[in-house]
C-alpha positions in Angstrom: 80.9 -57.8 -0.1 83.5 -59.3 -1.7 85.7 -62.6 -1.3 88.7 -62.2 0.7 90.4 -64.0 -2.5 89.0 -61.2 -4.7 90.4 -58.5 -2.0 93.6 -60.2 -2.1 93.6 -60.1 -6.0 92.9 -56.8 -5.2 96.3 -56.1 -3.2 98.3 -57.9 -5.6 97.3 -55.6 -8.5 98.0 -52.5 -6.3 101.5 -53.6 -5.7 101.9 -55.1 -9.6 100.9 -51.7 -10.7 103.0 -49.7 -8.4 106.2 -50.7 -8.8 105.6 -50.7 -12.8 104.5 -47.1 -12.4 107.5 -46.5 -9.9 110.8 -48.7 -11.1 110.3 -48.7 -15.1 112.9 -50.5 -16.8 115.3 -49.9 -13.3 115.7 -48.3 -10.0 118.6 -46.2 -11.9 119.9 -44.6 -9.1 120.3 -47.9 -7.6 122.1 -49.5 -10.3 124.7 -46.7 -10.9 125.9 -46.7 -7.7 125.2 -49.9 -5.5 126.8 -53.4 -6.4 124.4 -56.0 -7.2 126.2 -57.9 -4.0 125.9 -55.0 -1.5 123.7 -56.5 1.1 122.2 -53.4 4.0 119.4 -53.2 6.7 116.9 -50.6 7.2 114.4 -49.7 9.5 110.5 -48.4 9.4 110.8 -45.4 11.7 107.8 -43.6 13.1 108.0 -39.9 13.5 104.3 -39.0 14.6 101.4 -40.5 16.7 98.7 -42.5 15.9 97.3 -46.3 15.0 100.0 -48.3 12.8 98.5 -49.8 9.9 100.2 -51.6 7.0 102.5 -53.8 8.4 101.3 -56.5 6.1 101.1 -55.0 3.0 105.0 -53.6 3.4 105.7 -57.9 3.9 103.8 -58.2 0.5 105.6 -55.6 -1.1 109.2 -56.5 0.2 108.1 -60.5 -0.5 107.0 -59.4 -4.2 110.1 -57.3 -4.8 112.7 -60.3 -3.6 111.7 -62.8 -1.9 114.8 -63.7 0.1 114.3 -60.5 2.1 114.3 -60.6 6.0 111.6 -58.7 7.6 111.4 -58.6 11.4 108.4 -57.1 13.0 108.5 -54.7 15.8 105.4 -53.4 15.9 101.7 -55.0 14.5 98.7 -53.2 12.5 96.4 -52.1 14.9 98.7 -50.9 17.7 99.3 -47.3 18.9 102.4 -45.5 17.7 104.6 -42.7 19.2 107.7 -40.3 17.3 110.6 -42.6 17.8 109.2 -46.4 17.6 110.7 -48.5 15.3 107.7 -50.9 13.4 110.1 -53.0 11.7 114.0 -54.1 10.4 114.2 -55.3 6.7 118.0 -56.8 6.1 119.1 -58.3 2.4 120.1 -56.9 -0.7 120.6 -52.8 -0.6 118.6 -52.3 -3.9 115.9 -54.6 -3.4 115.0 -52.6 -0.3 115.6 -49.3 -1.9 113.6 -50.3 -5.2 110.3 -51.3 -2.3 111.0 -48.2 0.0 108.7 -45.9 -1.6 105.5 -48.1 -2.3 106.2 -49.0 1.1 106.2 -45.5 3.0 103.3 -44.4 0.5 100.8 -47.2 1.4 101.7 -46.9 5.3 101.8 -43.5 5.5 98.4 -43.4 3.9 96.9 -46.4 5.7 98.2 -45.4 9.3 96.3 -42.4 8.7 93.2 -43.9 7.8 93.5 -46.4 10.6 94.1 -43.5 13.1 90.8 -41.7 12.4 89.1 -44.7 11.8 89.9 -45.7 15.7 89.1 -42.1 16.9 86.0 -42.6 15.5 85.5 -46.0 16.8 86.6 -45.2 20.4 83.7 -42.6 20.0 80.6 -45.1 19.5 82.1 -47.5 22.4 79.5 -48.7 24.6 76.8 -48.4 21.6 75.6 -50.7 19.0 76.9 -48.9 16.4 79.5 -49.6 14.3 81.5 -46.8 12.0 81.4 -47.5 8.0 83.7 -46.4 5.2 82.7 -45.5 1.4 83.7 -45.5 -1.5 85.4 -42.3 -1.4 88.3 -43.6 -1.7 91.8 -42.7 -3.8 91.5 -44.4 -7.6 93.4 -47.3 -7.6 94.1 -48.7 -4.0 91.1 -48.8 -2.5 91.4 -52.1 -1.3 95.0 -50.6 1.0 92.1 -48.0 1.9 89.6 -49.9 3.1 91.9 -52.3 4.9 93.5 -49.7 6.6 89.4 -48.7 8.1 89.1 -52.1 8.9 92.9 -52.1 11.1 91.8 -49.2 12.5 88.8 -50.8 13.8 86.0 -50.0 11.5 83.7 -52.2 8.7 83.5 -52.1 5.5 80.8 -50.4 3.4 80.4 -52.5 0.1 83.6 -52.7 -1.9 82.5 -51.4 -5.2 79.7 -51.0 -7.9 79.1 -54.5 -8.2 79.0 -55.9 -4.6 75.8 -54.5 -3.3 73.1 -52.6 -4.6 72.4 -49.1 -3.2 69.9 -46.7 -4.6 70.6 -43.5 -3.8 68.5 -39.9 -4.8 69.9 -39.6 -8.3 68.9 -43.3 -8.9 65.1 -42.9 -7.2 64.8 -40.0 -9.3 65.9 -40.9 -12.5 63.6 -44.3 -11.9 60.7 -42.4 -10.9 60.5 -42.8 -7.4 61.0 -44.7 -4.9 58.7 -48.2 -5.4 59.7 -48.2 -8.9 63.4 -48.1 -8.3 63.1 -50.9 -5.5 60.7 -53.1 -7.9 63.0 -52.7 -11.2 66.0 -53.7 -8.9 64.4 -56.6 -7.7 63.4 -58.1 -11.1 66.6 -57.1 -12.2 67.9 -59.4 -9.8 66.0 -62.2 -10.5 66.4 -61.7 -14.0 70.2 -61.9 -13.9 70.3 -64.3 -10.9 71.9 -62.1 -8.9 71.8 -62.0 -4.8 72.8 -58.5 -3.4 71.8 -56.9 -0.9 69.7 -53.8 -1.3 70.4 -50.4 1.0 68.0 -47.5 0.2 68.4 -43.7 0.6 65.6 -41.9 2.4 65.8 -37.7 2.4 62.9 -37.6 4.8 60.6 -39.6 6.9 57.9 -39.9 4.4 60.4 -41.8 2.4 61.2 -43.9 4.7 57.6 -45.0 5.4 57.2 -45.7 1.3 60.7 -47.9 1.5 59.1 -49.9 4.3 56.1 -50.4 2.3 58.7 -52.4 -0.1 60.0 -56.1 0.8 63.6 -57.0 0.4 65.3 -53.8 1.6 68.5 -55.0 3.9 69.5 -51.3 5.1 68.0 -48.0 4.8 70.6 -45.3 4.7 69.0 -42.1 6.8 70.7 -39.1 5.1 71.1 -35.8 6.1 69.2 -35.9 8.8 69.2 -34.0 12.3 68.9 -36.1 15.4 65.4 -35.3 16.4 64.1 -37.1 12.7 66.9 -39.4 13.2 65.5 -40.9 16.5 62.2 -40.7 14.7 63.5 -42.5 11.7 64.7 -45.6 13.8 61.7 -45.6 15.9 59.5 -45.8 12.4 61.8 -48.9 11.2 61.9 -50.8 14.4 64.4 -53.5 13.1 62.2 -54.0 10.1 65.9 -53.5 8.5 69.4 -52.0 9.5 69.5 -48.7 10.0 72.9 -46.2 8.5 73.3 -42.8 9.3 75.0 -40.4 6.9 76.2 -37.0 5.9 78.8 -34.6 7.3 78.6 -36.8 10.6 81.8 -36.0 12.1 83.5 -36.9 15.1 82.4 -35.0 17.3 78.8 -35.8 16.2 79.5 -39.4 15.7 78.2 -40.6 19.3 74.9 -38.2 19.0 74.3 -40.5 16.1 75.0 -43.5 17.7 72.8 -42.8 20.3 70.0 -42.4 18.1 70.0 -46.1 17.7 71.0 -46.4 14.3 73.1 -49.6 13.6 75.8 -47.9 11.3 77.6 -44.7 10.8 79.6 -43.9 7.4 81.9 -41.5 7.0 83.6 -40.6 3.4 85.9 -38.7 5.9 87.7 -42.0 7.1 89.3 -42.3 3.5 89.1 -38.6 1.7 90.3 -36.4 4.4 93.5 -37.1 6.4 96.8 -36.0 5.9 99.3 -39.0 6.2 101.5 -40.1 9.5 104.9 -39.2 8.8 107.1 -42.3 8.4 110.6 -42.8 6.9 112.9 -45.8 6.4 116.5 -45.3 7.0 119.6 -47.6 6.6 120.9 -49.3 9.8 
C-alpha cells in the first residue's frame, strides 16, 4: 500500500490539476462582476440522504485556493446526512469561494456517494470477520478522493495502484503459462529488483487453489466467481494458510452470504464505478 505521504501527494495533484482544468487564466465570470474587495459567506447544503464524506478535502481545496478563508465545520466525514443539514460555512472573499465551489461540490458529491454505499455494505458484514475492499475501478485521475471516500465510509483499501502490490490475475497465469510459473517468475522478479510486495493470486476453481497453496509466499488468494457452496469449500481448503478475498458481482444483498463463508475480504468494483452522486449545493448566506 502506499505511504500516507505518497496519498497526500496524491490529493495535492488532484486539486493542482483541477482547478487548472477548471479556472484557466480566471474565474471570468467572477472578475467581471465582483470587486476584488467583496467579501460573502456560503454554506455546504445537503439535499439528500446518506454518509458525508469530503469534509477534508473541501478544507484543502478552500486552503489551496486562499488561504485566509474561514471554514467552520458543521458536520464531519463519516456522519449520516439528511435533506436540509448544513455540513459547513466558508466566509472571506466572494471569488475565492466561487473560484473553489465547483471542485468542491464535484469531489463531495462523488465521495459522499462512495462513502454511502461503502457503509451499506459495511453495516452488512457487521458481526463477521470480514471486511469490504475497493478496486481499482476507479474514475482516471482522483482515485485517491475515491478510495478515501471507501475508507470514510467504512471500508479498506485494496492496493492503490500497479505498483503497490502484486496481483496475478487469469490474463497474467495464462499468458505466464500457468499458475507455478507465474508465482515463481514473480518471486525472482522480486528478488531480482529488491522489491517486497505482497503477492494476491486469482483462483477460477478449487483445483487452482490447491496448485497456489503448493506455492510459498502467496499473502491472499482472491476466490473469484465463485458460488457459496465452492466458496465455503475454498476457505475450508486454505485454512489460514493465507487471507482469503471473495470477488465478482458480489452485491449487497449477497455481501453477508459471502462473509459467512469465512472469507477475510470482500471487493466490490461497485463501491467506486456505480453510484450516482448525493445531491449537494453551496449557496451564499
Amino acid at each position: 500500500m502506499i505511504s500516507p505521504e505518497q496519498f497526500r501527494k496524491e490529493i495535492d495533484i488532484i486539486i493542482k490539476n483541477a482547478i487548472r482544468e477548471d479556472v484557466g487564466d480566471g474565474d471570468h465570470s467572477s472578475l467581471a462582476c465582483i470587486p476584488a474587495s467583496a467579501t460573502g459567506k456560503a454554506k455546504l447544503l445537503v439535499k439528500d440522504k446518506g454518509v458525508l464524506a469530503g469534509i477534508d478535502f473541501a478544507k484543502k481545496v478552500f486552503q489551496y485556493v486562499d488561504n485566509t478563508l474561514l471554514v467552520e465545520i458543521k458536520i464531519n466525514d463519516g456522519e449520516e446526512i439528511k435533506n436540509g443539514d448544513i455540513a459547513f460555512y466558508v466566509e472571506g472573499s466572494s471569488r475565492s469561494i466561487l473560484m473553489a465551489e465547483r471542485l468542491v461540490l464535484n469531489g463531495m458529491q462523488r465521495m459522499s456517494a462512495i462513502a454511502t454505499i461503502t457503509s451499506k455494505f459495511a453495516k452488512q458484514l457487521e458481526g463477521t470477520k470480514t471486511k469490504i475492499l475497493d478496486t481499482r475501478k476507479t474514475t482516471p485521475g482522483i482515485r485517491a478522493l475515491e478510495k478515501w471516500a471507501v475508507k470514510i465510509g467504512g471500508g479498506e483499501n485494496h492496493r492503490f495502484a500497479l505498483y503497490d502490490m502484486i496481483m496475478l490475475k487469469d490474463n497474467h497465469i495464462d499468458f505466464a503459462g500457468g499458475i507455478t510459473k507465474s508465482i515463481q517468475k514473480t518471486k525472482d522478479y522480486l528478488q531480482e529488483n529488491d522489491l517486497k510486495l505482497k503477492i494476491i493470486v486469482e483462483a477460477r476453481n478449487l483445483t487452482e487453489i490447491e496448485e497456489i497453496l503448493k506455492c510459498d509466499g502467496v499473502y491472499r488468494i482472491l476466490i473469484d466467481n465463485f458460488n457459496y457452496e465452492d466458496t465455503r469449500k475454498a476457505v475450508k481448503l486454505i485454512n489460514g494458510k493465507c487471507l482469503t478475498e471473495s470477488s465478482g458481482g458480489i452485491t449487497i444483498e449477497t455481501a453477508r452470504n459471502y462473509a459467512e463463508c469465512g472469507v477475510d475480504f470482500i471487493s466490490s468494483g461497485a463501491l467506486t464505478h456505480s453510484v450516482s452522486n448525493l445531491d449537494l449545493s453551496l449557496k451564499a448566506v
